[in-house]
C-alpha positions as CSV (number, residue, x, y, z in Angstrom):
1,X,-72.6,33.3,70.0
2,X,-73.3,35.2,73.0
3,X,-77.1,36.4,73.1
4,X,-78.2,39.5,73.8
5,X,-80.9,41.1,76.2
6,X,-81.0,44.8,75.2
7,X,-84.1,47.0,76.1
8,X,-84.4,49.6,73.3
9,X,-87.0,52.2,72.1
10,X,-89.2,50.9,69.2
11,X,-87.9,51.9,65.9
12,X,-84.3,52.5,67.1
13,X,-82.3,52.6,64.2
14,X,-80.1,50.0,63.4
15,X,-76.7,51.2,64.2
16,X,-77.5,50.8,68.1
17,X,-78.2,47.3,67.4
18,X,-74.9,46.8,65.7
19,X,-73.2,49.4,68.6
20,X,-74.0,47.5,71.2
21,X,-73.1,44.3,69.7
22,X,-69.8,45.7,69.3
23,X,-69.4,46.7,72.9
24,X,-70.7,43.0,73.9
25,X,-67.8,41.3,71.7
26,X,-65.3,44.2,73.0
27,X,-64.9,45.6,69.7
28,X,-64.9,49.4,70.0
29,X,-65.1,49.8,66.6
30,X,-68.6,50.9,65.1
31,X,-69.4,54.5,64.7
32,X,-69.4,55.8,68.0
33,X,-65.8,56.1,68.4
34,X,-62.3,56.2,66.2
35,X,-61.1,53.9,68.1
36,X,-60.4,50.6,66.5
37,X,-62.1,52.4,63.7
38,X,-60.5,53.7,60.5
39,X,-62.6,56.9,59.3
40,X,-62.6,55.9,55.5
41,X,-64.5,53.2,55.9
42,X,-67.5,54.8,57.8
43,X,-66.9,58.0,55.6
44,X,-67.8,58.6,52.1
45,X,-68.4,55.6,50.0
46,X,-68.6,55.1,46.4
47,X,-72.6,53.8,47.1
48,X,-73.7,57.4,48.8
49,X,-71.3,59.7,47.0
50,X,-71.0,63.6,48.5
51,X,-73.3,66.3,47.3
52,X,-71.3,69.1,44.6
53,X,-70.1,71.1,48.0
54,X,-71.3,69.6,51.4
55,X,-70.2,73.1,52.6
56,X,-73.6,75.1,50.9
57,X,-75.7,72.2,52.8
58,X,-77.4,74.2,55.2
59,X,-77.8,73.9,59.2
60,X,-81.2,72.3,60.9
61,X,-83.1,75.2,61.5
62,X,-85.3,74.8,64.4
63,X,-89.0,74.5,64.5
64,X,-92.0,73.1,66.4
65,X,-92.5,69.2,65.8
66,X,-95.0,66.6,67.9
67,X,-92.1,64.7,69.7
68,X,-91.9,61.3,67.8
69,X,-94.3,58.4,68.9
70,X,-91.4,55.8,69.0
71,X,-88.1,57.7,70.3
72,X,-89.1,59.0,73.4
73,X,-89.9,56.1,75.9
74,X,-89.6,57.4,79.5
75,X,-86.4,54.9,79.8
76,X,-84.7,52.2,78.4
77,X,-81.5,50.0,78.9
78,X,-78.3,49.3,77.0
79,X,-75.1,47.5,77.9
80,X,-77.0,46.8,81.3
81,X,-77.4,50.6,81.9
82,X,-81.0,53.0,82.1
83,X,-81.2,55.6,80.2
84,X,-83.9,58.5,81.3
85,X,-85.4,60.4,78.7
86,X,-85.9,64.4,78.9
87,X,-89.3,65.6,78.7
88,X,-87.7,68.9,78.1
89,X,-84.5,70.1,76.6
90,X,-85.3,73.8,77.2
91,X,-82.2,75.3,79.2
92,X,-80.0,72.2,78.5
93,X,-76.2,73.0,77.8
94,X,-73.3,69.9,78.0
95,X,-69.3,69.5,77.4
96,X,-68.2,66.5,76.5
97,X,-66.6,64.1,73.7
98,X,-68.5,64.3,70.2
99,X,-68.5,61.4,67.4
100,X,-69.9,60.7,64.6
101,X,-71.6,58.4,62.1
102,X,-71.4,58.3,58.1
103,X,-72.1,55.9,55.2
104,X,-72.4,52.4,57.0
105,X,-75.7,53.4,58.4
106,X,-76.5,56.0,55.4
107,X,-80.3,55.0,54.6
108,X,-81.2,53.3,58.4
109,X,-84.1,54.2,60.1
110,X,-83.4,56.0,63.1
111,X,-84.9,56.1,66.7
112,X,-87.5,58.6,65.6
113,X,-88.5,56.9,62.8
114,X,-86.7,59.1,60.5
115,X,-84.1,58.1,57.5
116,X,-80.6,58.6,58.6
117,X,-78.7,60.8,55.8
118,X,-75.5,61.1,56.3
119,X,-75.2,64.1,54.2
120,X,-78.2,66.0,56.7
121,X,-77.5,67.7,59.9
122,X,-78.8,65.5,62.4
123,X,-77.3,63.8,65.7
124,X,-77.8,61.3,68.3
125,X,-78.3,62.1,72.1
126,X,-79.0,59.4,74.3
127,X,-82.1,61.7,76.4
128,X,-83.1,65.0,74.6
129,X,-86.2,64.5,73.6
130,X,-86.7,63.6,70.0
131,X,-86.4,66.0,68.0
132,X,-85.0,68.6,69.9
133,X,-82.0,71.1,67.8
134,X,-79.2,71.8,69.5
135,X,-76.2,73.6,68.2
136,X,-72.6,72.1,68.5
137,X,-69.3,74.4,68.7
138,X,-66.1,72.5,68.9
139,X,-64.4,73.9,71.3
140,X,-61.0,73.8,69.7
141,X,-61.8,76.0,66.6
142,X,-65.0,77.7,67.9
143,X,-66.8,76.0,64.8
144,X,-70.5,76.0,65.2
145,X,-73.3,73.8,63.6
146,X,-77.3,73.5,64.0
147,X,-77.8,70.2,64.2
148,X,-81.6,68.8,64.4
149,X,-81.5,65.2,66.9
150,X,-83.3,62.7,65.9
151,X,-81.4,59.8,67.0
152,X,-80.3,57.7,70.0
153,X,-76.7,57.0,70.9
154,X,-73.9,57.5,71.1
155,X,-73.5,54.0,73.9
156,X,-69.6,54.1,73.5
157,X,-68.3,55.4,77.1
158,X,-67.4,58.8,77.4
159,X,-69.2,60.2,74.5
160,X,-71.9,63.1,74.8
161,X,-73.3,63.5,71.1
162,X,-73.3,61.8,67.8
163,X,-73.2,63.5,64.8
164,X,-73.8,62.9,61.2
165,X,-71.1,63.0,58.7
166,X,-72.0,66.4,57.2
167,X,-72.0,68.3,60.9
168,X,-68.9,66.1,61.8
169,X,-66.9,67.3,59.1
170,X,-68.1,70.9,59.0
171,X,-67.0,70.9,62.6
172,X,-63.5,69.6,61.5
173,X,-63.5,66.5,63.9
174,X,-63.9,63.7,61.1
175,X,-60.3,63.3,60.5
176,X,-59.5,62.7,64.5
177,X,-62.9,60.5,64.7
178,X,-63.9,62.6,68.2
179,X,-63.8,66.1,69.3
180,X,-64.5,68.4,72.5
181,X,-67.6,70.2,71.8
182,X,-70.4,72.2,73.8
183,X,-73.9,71.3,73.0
184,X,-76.5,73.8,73.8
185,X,-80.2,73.2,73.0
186,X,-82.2,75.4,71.1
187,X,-86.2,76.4,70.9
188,X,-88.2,76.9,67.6
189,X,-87.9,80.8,66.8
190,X,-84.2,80.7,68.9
191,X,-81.9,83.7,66.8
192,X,-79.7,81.3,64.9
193,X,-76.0,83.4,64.6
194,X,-73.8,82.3,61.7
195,X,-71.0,80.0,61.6
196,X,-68.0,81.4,63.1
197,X,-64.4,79.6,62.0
198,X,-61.9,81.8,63.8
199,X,-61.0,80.6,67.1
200,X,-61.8,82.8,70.3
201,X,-60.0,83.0,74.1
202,X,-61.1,80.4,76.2
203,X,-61.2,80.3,79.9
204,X,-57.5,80.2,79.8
205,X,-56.3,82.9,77.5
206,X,-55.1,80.9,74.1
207,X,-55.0,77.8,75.7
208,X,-57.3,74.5,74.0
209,X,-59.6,73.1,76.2
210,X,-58.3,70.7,78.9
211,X,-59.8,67.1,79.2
212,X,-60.6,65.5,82.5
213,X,-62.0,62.4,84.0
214,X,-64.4,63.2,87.1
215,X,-64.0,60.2,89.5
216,X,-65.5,61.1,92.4
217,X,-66.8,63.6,94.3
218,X,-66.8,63.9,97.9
219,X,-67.6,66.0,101.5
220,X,-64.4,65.4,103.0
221,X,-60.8,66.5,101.8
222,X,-59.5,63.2,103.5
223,X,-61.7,60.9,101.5
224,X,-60.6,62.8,98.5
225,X,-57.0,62.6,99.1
226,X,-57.4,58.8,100.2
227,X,-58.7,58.6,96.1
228,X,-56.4,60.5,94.9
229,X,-53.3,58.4,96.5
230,X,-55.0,55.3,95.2
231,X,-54.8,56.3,92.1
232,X,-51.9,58.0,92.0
233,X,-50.4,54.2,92.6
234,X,-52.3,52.9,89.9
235,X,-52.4,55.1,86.7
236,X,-49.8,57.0,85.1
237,X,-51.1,59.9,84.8
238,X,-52.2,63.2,86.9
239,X,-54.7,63.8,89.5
240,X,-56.0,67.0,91.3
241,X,-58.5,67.8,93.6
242,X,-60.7,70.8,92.6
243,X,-62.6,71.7,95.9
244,X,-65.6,74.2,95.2
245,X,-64.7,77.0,97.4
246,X,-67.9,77.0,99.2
247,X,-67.3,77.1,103.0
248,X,-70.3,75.5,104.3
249,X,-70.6,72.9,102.1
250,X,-67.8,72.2,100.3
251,X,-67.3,70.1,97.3
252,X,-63.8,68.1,96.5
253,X,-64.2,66.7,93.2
254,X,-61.3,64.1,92.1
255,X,-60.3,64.0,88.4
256,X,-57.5,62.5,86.6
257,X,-55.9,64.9,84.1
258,X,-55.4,66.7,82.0
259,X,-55.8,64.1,79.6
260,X,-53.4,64.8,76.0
261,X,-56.5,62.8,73.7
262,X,-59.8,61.1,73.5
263,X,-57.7,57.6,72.8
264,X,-55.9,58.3,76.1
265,X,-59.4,58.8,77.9
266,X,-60.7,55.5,76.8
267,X,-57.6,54.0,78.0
268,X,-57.6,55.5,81.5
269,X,-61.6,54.9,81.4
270,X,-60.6,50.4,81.0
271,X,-58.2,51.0,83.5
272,X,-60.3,52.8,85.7
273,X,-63.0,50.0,85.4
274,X,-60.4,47.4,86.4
275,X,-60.0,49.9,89.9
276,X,-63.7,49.2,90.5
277,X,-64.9,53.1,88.8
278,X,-67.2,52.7,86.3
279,X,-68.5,55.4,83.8
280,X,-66.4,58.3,84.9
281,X,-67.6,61.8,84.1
282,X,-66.2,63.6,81.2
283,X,-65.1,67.3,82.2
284,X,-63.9,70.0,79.5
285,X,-62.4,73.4,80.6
């Protein structure tokens, strides 16, 4: 068996142990991602059955807390990769991929030293500080959660935030496993509006939110191109240029998209790897 050498905050909850064992034996499975992973059995489970009506459980409501003594090293290393910690998550707004975690690690301690309930809104981040509050909307539904993080993760490629089972499903991503969400932190006192459930306009009209891989961002329009070609020979799929209209110093930011799924994203993301691109950058609009 293949040992591992994985610099972690002290009292990091188990299920980044187990997560990044996963990624070292190139199961995808685990929590962080539906891939590989069937929902029921990370779900509910007869051993931590559902409150009466998880929909009355309430959101975090945000509040001032000494950061925890464990879960906020000023780095640390997973799957070969430093992770920086905020010191701050004032002002701190993110798209990107949501999971989420449920009874297999119901009970765990978690990076803060906390108990991980399932049945709680909590969530991982791999740098807010810990605890920060943050409040999720899925960006296909315009459902919104408080969610109080007290955790570290999610390691799987391509994910922003992990939630607990409780947010998850309130959100209405459990069934899919993943969703496209904005996370915007939250201070103590921050007005706290209420859950909406009816969808809104986005950017484009009625459209859902478009997923994108970022691969590279560059100076010059023939270096961008030259990308673009590349992988236009490689991956069957679509890529623009998005150049950022800025005369003197333009911008020309290669993606690859837009992307139908999360399951397609991983995909492109291996194949990507295999080009010699490593951790491309999620981009929802």
């Amino acid at each position: 068996m293949t040992s591992l050498s994985i610099q972690l905050p002290a009292g990091v909850l188990t299920k980044t142990i187990v997560v990044a064992f996963c990624g070292m034996i190139l199961i995808s499975a685990c929590s962080t991602s539906k891939v590989g992973r069937s929902p029921a059995r990370d779900g509910i489970s007869h051993r931590h059955p559902p409150p009466a009506d998880m929909a009355t459980i309430p959101d975090a409501v945000p509040k001032d807390e000494p950061k925890s003594r464990y879960g906020n090293p000023e780095s640390y290393e997973v799957f070969g990769k430093r992770y920086y910690t905020m010191t701050n998550g004032r002002g701190y707004n993110a798209r990107g991929i949501a999971s989420w975690y449920g009874s297999k690690f119901h009970g765990q301690r978690t990076s803060s030293g906390e108990t991980y309930d399932m049945y709680a809104m909590t969530a991982a981040h791999k740098t807010l500080p810990l605890p920060s509050y943050v409040r999720v909307t899925n960006l296909k539904n315009n459902r919104s959660v408080v969610v109080k993080v007290n955790d570290r993760g999610p390691f799987h490629d391509n994910r922003l935030i992990d939630l607990s089972y409780t947010a998850a499903w309130k959100l209405g991503i459990t069934g899919e496993g993943t969703g496209l969400v904005e996370v915007v932190s939250l201070d103590p006192g921050s007005k706290i509006e209420p859950v909406r459930t009816k969808p809104v306009k986005l950017r484009k009209g009625n459209m859902l939110p478009e997923l994108f891989l970022q691969v590279g961002a560059f100076g010059s329009s023939e270096n961008a191109q030259r990308l673009k070609k590349r992988l236009e020979e490689h991956l069957q799929a679509g890529v623009l240029i998005e150049d950022s209209a800025h005369p003197e110093r333009p911008v020309y930011r290669v993606q690859v998209g837009p992307i139908a799924s999360v399951e397609l994203a991983d995909h492109l993301s291996q194949k990507l790897g295999k080009l010699g691109i490593a951790n491309p950058h999620v981009v929802i609009r």
